[in-house]
Residue, then its C-alpha position, 0 to 999 in steps of 0.5 A: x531501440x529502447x528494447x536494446x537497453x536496460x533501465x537501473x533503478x535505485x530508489x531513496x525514501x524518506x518517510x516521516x515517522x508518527x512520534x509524538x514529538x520532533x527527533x531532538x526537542x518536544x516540540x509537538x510532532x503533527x501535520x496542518x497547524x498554523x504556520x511557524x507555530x509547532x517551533x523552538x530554539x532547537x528546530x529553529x536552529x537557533x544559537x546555543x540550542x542543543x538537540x536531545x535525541x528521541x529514543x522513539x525515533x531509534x526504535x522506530x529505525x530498528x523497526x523497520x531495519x528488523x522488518x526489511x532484514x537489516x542488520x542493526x549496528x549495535x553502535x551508530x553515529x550522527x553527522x552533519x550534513x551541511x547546505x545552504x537552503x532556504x527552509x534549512x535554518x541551521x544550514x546544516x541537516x543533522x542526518x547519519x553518514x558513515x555508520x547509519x542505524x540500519x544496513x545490509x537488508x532486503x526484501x522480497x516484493x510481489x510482482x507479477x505471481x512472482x517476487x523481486x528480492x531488492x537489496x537495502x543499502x542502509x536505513x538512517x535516522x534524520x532530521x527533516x527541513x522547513x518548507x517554502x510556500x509558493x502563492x500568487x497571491x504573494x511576491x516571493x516565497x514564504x517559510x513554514x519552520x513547522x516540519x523542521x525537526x520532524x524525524x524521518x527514516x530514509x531507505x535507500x535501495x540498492x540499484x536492483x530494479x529493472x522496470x517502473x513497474x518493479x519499482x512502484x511495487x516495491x513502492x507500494x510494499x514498503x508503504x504498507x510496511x510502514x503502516x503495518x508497523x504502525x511508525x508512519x501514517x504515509x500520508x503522500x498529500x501531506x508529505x509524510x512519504x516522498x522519494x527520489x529516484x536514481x535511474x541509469x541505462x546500459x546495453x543488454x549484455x553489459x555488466x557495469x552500470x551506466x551514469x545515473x541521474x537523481x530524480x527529485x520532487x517526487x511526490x506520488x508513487x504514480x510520478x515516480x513511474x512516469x518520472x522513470x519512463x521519461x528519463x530512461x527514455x531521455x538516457x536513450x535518445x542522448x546515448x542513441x544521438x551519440x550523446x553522453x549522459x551526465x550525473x546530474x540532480x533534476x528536478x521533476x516536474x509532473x504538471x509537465x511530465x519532464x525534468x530540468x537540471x537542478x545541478x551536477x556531479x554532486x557527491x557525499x563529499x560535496x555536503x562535508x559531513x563530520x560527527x555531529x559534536x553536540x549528540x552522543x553515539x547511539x548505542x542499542x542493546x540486544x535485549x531491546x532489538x529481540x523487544x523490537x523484534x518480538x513486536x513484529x506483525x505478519x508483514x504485507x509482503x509475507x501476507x500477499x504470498x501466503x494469500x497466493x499460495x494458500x489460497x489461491x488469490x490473484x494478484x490484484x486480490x492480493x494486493x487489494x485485501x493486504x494493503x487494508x489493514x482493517x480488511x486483512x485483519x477481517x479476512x484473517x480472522x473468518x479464515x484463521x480463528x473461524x475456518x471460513x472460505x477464504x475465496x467466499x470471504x475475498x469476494x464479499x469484502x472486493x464487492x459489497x463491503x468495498x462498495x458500502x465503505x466507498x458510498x458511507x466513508x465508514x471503516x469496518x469498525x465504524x459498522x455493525x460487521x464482525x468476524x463473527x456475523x461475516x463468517x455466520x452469513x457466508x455458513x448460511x449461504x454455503x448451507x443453502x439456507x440464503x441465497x448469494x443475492x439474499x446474502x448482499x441484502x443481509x449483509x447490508x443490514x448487518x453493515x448498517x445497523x448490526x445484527x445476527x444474520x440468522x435473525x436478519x434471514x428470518x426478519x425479511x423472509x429471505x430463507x431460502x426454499x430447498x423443498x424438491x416438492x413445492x419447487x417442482x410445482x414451480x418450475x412445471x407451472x413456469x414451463x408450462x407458461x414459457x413453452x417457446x423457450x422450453x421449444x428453443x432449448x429443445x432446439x438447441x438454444x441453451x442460453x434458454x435454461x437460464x431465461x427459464x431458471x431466471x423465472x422461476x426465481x422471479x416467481x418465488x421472489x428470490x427465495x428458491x435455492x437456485x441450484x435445485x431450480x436449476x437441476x429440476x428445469x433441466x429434468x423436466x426439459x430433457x424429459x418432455 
């Protein structure tokens, strides 16, 4: 039955950008003080308070319309956005209607070896609201005023996703735009990027869209999958069972795994939005949008392809190094600027830097690694010189307290032995000792030659170059 329909997906972020201060007063713009404390007449929405606009917040905005391929209205409004809510002191939201910042975008997103184009209908500058506090501990619920004022960016997406899978990649990729352009710290635990999530059904084959239902109080991308598959399902049955789906606003519950009813039919009409009277139109001229847009870095989403096409990277490689910033940058310099392997580089970042960084909590700057040193050990190993397992214990060193790998290699005698001399010495007298398993190769056992190598390295201690162990064990047992 659910093979028989299409999901329609359109998403909504919201993301707080990281100004110093709120989007219309100087109160201090940061997570975790005390309740109550980060507030003024304007945030509070108090009588006679006017709002004074951020310029960071507009640039900011422009940013991140530049980056998804927006067109950036020259001339844009704000609007008033009124509805009750507890934690909305003014009972209005001072947001953008029908001339926003930024529209008529898109943006390619990695998916599957492939990529997804999905349009942007808009990009708009706001305000956001307080937030209720919920405790046992206490009757009722409290309110924290410290988030109103904070300056959001919202992204609203056309509806061209098909799948959870799809959206949670354009998820992703929008969050690491955002972090590479440095406007948002998208940190979801506290709230700094949220989403809500439109979903529609309609028969394979059909044309129109179905009736959707918003999904809110999302608060992870991993919800934002589990929230699609459950209303998509929910849509099916209800059409299947001769049911009607109605446009309806739910509140999504993750402890549960399920939605309710918040209300329904709701519209633009239903917040009675008109020109904010108490800002002027924001006008920005050219010369600032090609500042904005010279300032541009390599975007994620751009960086995953050049790593698939270029260099032959997986998928999850991709994703996994570009989503890093700091390992993106380090892989980027050792093969741009220092001509290293890119593969060799992927690998050492994926394993034993990864590895160090998830047992320490250090970032690559907080060790002693540099393009450079990683570049230099990745020659030696190329070369010959260490071996990869006596490059892991260099790297090491070099992680931890500094260093050239050069005279790490040297210091803890790891140089690697290529001498065809005294390694067929080697291998005769490690032959000489295992004959069965020279027998059992003879026979046909080959997983023998890898025993038979595997003692030779134990006897040199690490520091034979295995390659030639290898050719030389293979000589000798098709010569005897």
């Amino acid at each position: 039955m659910i093979n028989d329909y299409e999901v329609v997906i359109g998403l909504e972020v919201h993301a707080e950008l990281n100004t110093s201060s709120k989007i219309y007063c100087s109160c201090k713009n940061s997570f975790g003080q005390d309740p109550n404390t980060a507030v003024c007449p304007v945030c509070m929405g108090l009588p006679g308070a006017l709002p004074v606009l951020n310029e960071s917040v507009v640039d900011f905005g422009a940013k991140m319309g530049l980056a998804l391929n927006c067109h950036i209205n020259k001339l844009s409004r704000q609007d008033r956005k009124n509805y009750f809510y507890p934690d909305l002191p003014k009972a209005y939201q001072i947001s953008q209607a029908d001339i926003p910042l930024c529209e008529n975008g898109w943006i390619d997103v990695p998916v599957c070896g492939g990529v997804k184009r999905v349009g942007i209908n808009r990009i708009h500058i706001e305000e956001d609201a307080g937030k209720l506090l919920h405790d046992d501990i206490y009757d009722g619920s409290l309110i924290d005023l410290n988030r109103c004022g904070v300056p959001l960016i919202e992204i609203v997406t056309e509806p061209d996703m098909r799948s959870s899978a799809e959206a949670k990649a354009f998820l992703d990729t929008i969050k690491m735009t955002l972090q590479y352009l440095g406007i948002s710290d998208c940190k979801m635990q506290e709230g700094s990027i949220r989403c809500d999530v439109n979903v529609s059904v309609r028969r394979r084959g059909d044309t129109a869209y179905g009736t959707r239902c918003e999904m809110k109080n999302v608060n992870s991308f991993s919800g934002a999958v589990r929230s699609i598959e459950y209303e998509a399902r929910r849509q099916i049955e209800l059409i299947a069972s001769g049911g009607t789906v109605e446009q309806e606003t739910r509140r999504w519950n993750d402890a549960k795994g399920e939605s309710i009813v918040m209300r329904t039919k709701e519209n633009a009409q239903d917040y009675r939005y008109f020109p904010e009277p108490d800002l002027l139109c924001i006008k920005i001229d050219e010369n600032r949008l090609n500042d904005i847009r010279e300032s541009l870095p390599e975007l994620p989403a751009e960086k995953i392809l050049r790593y698939r096409q270029n260099y032959g990277f997986s998928d999850e490689e991709s994703l996994l190094i570009a989503e890093n910033m700091e390992w993106a940058d380090l892989l980027d310099k050792c093969v741009i600027e220092l001509g290293s392997d890119p593969k060799s580089i992927c690998s050492r970042i994926l394993s034993d830097i990864a590895k160090y960084q998830n047992a320490t909590g250090k970032t690559i700057n907080e060790t002693g690694l540099t393009p450079e040193r990683l570049s230099g050990l990745i020659k030696l190993i190329r070369e010959g010189v260490i071996s990869n397992t006596a490059g892991s214990r260099v790297l090491e060193v070099i992680l931890e307290k500094g260093g050239e790998p050069e005279e790490i290699t040297k210091q803890l005698g790891l140089v690697q032995n290529s001498d065809i001399d005294s390694l067929e010495k080697l291998v005769s007298q490690v032959i000489s000792e295992n004959e069965k398993s020279a027998a059992d190769y003879r026979s046909g056992k080959k997983n023998a030659l890898g025993y038979i190598v595997g003692q030779c390295m134990k006897r040199s201690g690490g520091c034979a170059n295995p390659r030639i162990v290898r050719q030389l064990v293979e000589k000798h047992l098709e010569c005897i």
